[in-house]
C-alpha positions in Angstrom: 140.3 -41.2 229.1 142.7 -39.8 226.7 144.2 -36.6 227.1 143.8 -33.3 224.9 147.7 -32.4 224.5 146.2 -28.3 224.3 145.1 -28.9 227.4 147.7 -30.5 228.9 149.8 -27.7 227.1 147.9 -25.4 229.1 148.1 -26.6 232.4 151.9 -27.2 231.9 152.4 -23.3 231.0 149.7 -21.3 233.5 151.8 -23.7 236.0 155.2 -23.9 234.9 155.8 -20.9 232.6 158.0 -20.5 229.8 160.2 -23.5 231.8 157.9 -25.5 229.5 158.0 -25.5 226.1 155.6 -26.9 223.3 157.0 -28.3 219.9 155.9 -31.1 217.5 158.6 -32.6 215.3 157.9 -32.8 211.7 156.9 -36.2 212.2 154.3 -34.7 213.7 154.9 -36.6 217.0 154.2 -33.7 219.9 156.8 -33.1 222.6 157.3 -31.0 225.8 161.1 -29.4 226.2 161.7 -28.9 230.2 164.1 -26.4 231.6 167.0 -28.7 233.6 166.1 -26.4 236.7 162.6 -27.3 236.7 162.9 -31.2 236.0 161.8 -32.9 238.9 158.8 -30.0 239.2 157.3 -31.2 236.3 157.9 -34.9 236.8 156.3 -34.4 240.3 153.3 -32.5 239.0 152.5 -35.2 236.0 153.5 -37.8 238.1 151.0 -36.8 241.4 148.0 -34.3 239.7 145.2 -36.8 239.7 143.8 -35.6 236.3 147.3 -36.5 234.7 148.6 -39.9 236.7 151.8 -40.0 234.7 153.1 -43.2 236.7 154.9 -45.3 234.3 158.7 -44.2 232.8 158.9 -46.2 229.6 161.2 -45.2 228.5 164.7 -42.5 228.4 166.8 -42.0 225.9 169.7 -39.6 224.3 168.6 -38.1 221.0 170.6 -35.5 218.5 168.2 -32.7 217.8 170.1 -30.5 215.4 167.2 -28.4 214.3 166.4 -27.5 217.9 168.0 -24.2 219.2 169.4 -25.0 222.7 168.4 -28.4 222.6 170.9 -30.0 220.4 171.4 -33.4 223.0 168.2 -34.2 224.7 167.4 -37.0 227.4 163.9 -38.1 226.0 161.6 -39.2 228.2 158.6 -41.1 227.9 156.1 -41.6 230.1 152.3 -43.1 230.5 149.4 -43.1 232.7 148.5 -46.8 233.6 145.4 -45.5 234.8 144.1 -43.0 231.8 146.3 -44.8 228.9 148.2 -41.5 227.9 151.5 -41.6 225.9 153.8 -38.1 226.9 157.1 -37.1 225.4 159.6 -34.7 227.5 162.8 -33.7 226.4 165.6 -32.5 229.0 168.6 -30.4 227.3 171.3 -31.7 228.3 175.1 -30.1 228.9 178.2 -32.2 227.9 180.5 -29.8 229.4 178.7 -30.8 232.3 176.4 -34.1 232.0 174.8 -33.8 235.4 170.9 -34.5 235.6 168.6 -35.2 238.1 167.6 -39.1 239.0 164.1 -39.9 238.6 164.7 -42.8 241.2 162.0 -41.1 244.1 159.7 -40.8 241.2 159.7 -44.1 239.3 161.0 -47.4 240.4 162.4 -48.5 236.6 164.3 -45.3 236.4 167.6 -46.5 237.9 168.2 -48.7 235.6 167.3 -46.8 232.7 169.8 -44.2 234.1 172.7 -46.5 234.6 172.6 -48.0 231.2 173.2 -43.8 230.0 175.5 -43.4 232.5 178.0 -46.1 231.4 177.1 -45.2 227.4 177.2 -41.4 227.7 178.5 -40.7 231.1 175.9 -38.5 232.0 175.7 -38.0 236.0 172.2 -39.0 237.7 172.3 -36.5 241.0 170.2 -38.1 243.8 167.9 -35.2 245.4 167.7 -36.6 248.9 164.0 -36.7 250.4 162.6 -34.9 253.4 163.0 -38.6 255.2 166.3 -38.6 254.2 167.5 -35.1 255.2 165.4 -35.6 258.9 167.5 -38.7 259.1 170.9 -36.8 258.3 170.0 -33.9 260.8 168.7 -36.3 263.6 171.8 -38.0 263.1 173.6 -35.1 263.9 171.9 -34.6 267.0 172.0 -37.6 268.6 175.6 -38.3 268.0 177.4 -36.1 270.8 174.3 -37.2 273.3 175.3 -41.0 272.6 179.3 -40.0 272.7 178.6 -38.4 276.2 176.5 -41.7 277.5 179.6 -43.8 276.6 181.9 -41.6 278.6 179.8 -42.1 281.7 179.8 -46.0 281.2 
């Protein structure tokens, strides 16, 4: 079942906002630019909504977009829905003065390898977003430290 990109363009904005933004090149090839704060919201939301199922990252690259205000150096990513054979173009503006983005590694399991390849090319930094598992782990960790500091004094 192919997707209607207006109504995809609608779900992205009633959900998202003007952090979304609608263009087609003059290629015609339709594209949605995402506000760097709002990144892995979106991912997350086409990734795990059942009537998108954006599960496959095809693809990221750096493209020069001179005609697009605030946009100039993009990250372009594609991705597709195994399950509902839909193609999706995002772009992510990105900041040379400082070329940090957030990893896609949680969300797709191709993505850090498509990230290091930029990373040594463009140096452009991939910031890990640690899960919930993760930061549990880390406060635990925290806890049960002095309690296992204290058992080895009494032994």
């Amino acid at each position: 079942m192919l997707f209607n990109i207006r109504e995809i363009r609608q779900a992205l904005v009633e959900k998202f906002g003007e952090a979304v933004i609608y263009f087609q090149e003059l290629a015609g090839q339709e594209a949605f630019i995402v506000n760097p704060s709002y990144q892995l919201c979106v991912f997350n939301y086409l990734l795990y909504e059942h009537k998108w199922k954006f599960d496959a990252l095809k693809d990221v690259m750096l493209s020069f977009n001179p005609g697009l205000e605030g946009c100039e150096y993009a990250l372009g990513y594609q991705l597709n829905s195994k399950l509902f054979q839909n193609k999706l173009q995002l772009l992510l503006p990105v900041d040379f003065s400082n070329p940090k983005v957030f990893s896609l590694c949680n969300q797709f399991k191709n993505a850090p390898k498509l990230e290091q390849e930029l990373a040594s090319i463009y140096d452009i930094h991939f910031v890990t977003r640690p899960t919930r598992f993760e930061s549990f782990k880390k406060s635990l960790g925290k806890k049960v430290e002095p309690l296992m500091q204290s058992l080895s004094l009494l032994s």
